[in-house]
MDAnalysis code that builds the backbone (N, CA, C; Angstrom):
import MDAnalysis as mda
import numpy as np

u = mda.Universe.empty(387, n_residues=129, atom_resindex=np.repeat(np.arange(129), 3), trajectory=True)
u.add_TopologyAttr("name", ["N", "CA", "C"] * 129)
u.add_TopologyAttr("resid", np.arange(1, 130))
u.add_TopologyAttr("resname", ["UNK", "UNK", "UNK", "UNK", "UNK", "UNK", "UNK", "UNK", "UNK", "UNK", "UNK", "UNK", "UNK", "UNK", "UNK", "UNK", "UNK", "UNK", "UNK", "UNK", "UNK", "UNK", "UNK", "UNK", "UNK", "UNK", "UNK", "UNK", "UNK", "UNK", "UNK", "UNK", "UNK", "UNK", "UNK", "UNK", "UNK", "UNK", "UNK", "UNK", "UNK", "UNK", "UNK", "UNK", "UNK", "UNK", "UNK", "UNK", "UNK", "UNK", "UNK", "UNK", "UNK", "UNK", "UNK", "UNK", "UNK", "UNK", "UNK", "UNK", "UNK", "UNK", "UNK", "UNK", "UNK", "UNK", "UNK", "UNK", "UNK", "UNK", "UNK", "UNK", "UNK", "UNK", "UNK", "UNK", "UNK", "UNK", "UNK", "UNK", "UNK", "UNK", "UNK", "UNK", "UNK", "UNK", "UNK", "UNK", "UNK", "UNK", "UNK", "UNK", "UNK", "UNK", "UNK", "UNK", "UNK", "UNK", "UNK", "UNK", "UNK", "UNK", "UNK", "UNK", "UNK", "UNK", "UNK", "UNK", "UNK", "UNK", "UNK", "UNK", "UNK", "UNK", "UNK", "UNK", "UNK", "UNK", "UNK", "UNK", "UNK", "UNK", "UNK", "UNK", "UNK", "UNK", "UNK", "UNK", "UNK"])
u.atoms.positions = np.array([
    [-47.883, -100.790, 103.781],
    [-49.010, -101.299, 103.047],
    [-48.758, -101.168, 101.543],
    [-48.298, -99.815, 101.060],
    [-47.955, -100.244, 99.552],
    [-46.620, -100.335, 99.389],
    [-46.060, -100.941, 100.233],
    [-44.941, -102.071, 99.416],
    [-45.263, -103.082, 99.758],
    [-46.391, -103.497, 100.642],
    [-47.189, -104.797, 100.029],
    [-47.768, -104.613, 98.800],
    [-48.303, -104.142, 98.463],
    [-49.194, -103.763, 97.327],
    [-48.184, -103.967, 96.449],
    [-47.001, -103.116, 95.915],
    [-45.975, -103.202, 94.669],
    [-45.407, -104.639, 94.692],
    [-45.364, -104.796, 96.135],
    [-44.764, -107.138, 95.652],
    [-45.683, -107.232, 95.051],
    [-47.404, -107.274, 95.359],
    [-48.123, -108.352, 94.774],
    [-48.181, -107.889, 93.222],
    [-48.236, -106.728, 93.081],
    [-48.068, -106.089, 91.481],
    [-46.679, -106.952, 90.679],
    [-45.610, -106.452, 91.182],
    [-44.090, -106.901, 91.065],
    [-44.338, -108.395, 90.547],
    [-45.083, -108.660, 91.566],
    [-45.027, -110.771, 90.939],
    [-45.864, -111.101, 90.336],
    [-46.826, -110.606, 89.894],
    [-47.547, -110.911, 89.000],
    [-47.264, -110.612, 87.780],
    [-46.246, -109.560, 87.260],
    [-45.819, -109.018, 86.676],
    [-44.876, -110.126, 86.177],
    [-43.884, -110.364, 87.036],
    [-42.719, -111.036, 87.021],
    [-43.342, -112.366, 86.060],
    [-44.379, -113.447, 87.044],
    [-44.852, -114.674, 86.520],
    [-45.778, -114.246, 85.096],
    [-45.996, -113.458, 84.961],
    [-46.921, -113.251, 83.352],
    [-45.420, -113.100, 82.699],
    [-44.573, -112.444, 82.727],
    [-43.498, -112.119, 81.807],
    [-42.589, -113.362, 82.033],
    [-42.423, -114.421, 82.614],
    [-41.981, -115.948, 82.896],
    [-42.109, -116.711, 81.734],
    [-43.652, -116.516, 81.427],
    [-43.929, -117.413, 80.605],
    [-44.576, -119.010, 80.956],
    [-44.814, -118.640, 82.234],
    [-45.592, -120.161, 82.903],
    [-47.183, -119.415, 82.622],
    [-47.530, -120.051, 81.627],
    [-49.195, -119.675, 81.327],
    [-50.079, -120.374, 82.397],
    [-49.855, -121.327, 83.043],
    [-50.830, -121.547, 84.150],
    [-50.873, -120.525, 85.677],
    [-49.596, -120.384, 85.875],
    [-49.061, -119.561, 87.029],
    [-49.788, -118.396, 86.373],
    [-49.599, -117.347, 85.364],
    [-49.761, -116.125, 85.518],
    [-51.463, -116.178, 85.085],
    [-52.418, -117.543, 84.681],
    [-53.464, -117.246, 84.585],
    [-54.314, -117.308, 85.803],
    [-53.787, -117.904, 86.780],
    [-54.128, -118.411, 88.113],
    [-54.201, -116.909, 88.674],
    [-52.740, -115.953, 88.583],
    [-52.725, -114.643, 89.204],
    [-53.668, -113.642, 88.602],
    [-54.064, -113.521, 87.341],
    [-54.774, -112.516, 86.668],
    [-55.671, -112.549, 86.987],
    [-56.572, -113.918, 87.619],
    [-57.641, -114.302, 87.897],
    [-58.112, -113.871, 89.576],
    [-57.040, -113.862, 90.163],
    [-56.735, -113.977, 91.781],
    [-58.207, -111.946, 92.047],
    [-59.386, -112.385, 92.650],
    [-60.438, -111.075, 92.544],
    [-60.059, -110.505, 93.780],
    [-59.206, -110.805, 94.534],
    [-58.642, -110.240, 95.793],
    [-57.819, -108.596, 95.344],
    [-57.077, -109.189, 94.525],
    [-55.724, -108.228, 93.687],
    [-56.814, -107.142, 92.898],
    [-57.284, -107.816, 92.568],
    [-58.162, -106.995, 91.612],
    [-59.285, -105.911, 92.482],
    [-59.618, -106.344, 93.682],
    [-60.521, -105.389, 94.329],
    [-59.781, -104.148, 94.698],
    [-58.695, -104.948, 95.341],
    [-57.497, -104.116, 96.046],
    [-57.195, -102.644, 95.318],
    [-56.417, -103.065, 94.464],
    [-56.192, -102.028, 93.071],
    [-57.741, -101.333, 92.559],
    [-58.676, -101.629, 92.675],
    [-59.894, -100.832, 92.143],
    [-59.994, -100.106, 93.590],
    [-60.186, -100.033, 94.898],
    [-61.007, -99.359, 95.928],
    [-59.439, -99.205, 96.393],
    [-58.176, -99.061, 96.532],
    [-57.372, -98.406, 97.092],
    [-57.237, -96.692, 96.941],
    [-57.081, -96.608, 95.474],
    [-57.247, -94.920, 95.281],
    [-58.835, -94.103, 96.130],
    [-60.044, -95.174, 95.890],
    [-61.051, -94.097, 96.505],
    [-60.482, -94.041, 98.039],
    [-60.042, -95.275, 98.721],
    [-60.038, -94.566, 100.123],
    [-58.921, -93.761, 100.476],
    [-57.675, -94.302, 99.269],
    [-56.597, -92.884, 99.508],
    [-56.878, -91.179, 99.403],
    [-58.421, -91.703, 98.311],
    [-59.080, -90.497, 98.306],
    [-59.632, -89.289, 99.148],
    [-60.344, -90.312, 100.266],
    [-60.884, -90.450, 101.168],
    [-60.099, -89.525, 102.801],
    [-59.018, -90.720, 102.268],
    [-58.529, -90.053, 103.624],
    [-57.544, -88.930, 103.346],
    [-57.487, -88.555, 102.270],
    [-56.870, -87.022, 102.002],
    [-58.258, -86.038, 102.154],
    [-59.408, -85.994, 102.266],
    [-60.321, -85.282, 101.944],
    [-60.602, -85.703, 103.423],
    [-60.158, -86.574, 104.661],
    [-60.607, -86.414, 105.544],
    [-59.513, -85.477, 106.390],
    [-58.646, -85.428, 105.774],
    [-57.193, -84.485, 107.032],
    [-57.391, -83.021, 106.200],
    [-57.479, -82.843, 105.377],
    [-57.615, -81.831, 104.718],
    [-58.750, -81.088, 104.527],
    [-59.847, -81.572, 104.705],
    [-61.097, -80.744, 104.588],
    [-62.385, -80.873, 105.645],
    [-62.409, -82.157, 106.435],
    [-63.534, -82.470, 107.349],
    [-63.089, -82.476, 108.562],
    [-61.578, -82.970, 108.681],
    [-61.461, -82.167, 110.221],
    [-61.061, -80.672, 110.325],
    [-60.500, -79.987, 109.689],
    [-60.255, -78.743, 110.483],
    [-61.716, -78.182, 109.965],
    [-62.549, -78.528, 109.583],
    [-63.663, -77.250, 109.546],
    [-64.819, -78.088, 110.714],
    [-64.511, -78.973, 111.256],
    [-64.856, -80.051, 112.847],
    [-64.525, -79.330, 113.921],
    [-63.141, -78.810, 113.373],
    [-62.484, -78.397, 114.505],
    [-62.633, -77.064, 114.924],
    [-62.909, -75.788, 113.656],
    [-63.247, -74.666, 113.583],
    [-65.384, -74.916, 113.847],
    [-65.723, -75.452, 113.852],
    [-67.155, -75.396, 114.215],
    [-67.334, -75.574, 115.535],
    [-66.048, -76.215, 116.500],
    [-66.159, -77.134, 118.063],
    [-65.831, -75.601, 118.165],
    [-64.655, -74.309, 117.832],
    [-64.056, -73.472, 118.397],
    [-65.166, -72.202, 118.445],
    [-66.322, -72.606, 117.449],
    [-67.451, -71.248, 117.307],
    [-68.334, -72.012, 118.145],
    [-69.018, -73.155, 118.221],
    [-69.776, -73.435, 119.397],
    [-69.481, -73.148, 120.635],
    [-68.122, -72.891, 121.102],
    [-67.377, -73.155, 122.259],
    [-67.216, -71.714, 122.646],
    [-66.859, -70.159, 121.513],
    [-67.037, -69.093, 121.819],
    [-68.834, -68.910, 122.051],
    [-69.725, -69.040, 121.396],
    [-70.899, -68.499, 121.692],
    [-71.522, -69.240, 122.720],
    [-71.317, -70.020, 123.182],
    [-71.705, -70.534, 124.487],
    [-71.048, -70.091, 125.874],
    [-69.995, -69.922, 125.664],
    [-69.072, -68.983, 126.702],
    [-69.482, -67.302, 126.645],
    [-70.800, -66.724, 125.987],
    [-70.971, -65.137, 125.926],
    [-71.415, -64.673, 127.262],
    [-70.683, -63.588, 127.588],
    [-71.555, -62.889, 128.654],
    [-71.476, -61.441, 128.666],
    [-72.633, -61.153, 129.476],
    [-72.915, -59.432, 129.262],
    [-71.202, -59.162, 129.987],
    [-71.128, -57.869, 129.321],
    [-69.997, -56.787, 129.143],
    [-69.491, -57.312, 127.670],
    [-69.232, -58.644, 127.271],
    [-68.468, -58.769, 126.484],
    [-68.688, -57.879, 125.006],
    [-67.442, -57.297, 124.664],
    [-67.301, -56.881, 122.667],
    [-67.196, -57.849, 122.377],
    [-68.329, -57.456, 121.066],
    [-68.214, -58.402, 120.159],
    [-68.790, -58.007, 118.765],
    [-68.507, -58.764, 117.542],
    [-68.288, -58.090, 116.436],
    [-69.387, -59.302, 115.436],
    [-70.864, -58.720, 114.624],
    [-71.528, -59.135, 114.555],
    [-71.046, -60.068, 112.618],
    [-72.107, -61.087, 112.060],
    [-71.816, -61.220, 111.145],
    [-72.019, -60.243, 109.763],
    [-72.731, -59.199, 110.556],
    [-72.840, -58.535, 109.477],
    [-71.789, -56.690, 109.848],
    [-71.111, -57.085, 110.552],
    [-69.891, -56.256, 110.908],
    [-70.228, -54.867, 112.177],
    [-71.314, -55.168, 112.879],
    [-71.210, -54.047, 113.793],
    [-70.639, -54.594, 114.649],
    [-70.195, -53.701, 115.783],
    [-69.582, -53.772, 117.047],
    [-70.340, -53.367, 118.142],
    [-70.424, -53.910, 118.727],
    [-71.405, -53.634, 119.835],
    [-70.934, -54.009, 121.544],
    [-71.703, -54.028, 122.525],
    [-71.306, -54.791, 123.989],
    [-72.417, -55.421, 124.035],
    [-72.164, -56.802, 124.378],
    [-73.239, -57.526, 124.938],
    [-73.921, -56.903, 126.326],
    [-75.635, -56.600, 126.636],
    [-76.227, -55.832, 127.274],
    [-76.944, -56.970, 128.521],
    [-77.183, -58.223, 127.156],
    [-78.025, -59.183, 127.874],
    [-78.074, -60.231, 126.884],
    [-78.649, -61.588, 127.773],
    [-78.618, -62.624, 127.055],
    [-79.263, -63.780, 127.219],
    [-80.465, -63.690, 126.672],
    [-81.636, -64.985, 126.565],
    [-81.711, -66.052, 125.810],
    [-81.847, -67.069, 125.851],
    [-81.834, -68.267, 125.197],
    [-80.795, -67.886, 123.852],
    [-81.629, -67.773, 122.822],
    [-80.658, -67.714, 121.678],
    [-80.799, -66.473, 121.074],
    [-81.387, -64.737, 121.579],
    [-81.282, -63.646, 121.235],
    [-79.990, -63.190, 122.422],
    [-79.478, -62.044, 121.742],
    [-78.543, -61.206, 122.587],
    [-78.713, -59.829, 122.177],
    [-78.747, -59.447, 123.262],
    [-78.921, -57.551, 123.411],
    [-77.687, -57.124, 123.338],
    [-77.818, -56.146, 122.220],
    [-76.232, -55.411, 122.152],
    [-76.713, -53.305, 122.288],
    [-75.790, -52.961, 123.054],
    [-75.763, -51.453, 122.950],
    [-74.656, -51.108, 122.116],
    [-75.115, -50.415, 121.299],
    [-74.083, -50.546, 119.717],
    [-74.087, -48.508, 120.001],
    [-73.106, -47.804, 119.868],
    [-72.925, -46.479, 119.253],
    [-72.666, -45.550, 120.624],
    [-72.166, -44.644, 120.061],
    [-72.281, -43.114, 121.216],
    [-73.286, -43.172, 122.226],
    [-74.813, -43.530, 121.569],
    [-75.624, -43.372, 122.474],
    [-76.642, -44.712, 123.199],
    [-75.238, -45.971, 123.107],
    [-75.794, -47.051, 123.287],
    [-77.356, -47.920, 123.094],
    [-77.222, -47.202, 121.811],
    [-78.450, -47.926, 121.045],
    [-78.414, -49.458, 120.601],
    [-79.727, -49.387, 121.648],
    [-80.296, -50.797, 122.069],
    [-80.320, -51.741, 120.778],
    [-79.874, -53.065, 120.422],
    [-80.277, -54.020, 119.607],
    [-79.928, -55.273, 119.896],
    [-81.217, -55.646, 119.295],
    [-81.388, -56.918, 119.579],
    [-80.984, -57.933, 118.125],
    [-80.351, -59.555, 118.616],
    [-80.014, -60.221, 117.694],
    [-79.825, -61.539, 117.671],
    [-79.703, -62.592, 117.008],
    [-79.987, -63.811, 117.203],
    [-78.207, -64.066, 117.683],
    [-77.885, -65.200, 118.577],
    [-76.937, -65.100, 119.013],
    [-75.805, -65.847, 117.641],
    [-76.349, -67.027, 116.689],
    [-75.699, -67.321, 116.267],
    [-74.896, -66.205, 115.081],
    [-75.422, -65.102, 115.439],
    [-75.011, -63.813, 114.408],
    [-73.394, -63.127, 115.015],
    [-73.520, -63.645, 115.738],
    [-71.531, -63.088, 116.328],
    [-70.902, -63.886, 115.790],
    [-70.129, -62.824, 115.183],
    [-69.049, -63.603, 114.288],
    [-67.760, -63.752, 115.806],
    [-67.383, -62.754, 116.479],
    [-66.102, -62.937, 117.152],
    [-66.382, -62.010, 118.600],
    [-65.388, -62.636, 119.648],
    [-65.485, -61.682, 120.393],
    [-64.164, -61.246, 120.956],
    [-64.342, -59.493, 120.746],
    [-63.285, -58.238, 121.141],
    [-62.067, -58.548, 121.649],
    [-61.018, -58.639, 121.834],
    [-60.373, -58.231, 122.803],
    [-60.389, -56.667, 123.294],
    [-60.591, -56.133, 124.102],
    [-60.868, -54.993, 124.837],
    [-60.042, -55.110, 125.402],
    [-59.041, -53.593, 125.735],
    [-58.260, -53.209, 127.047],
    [-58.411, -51.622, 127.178],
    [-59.318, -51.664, 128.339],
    [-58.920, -50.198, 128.524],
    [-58.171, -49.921, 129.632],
    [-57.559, -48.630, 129.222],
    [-56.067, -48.150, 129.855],
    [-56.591, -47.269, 131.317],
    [-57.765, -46.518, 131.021],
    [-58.351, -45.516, 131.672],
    [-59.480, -45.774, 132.034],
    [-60.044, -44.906, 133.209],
    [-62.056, -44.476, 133.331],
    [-62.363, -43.893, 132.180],
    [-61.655, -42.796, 132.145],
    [-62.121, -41.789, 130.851],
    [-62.080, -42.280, 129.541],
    [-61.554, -43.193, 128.909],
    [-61.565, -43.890, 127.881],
    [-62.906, -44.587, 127.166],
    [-63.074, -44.384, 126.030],
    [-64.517, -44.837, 125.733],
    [-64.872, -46.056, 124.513],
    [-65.596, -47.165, 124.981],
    [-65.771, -48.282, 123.718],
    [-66.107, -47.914, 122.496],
    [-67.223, -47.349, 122.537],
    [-67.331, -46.699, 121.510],
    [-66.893, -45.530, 120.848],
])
């Protein structure tokens, strides 16, 4: 596409520097060339600001809808405002977390999980918190 674009530049170029004043007034005039060259940079614009900035944060919003809809009780998980907790329970759009030593109860809106745990425990005796 733009080495179409550089011919039609190239020859217009060429016939103005010719010296045939009808030929190169015919081309200067031509509002095709002229649109072309005005709205090519915005959509080159465009589509750099679409690979670079509107899909991967498309793609990172499909991957957080896709974790908080997949939550279920047992799961760790790590809140937006940085506690850690186990999911206890889970209603519409609140989630019960037992957060600490003495699995203190809290409650929270679900879109507030930032991530969830990987957990491995090795043992019984081993403890989440």
């Amino acid at each position: 596409m733009f080495e179409f674009i550089w011919g039609i530049a190239s020859a217009v170029a060429e016939q103005a520097a010719s010296g045939d004043a009808a030929a190169a007034a015919e081309a200067e005039v031509n509002p095709v060339v002229s649109l072309l060259f005005t709205f090519a940079p915005l959509v080159l614009i465009f589509v750099i600001f679409w690979f670079m900035m509107i899909r991967p944060q498309r793609k990172k919003d499909k991957q957080v809808k896709e974790m908080l809809n997949n939550l279920k009780a047992g799961d760790r998980v790590c809140t937006i405002g940085g506690i850690y907790g186990t999911i206890t329970g889970i209603k519409d759009d609140t989630v019960t977390l037992a957060v600490g030593r003495e699995n203190t109860s809290m409650v929270i809106a679900r879109w507030g999980i930032r991530s969830v745990e990987e957990v491995t425990i090795e043992n019984d005796a081993q403890e989440l918190n």
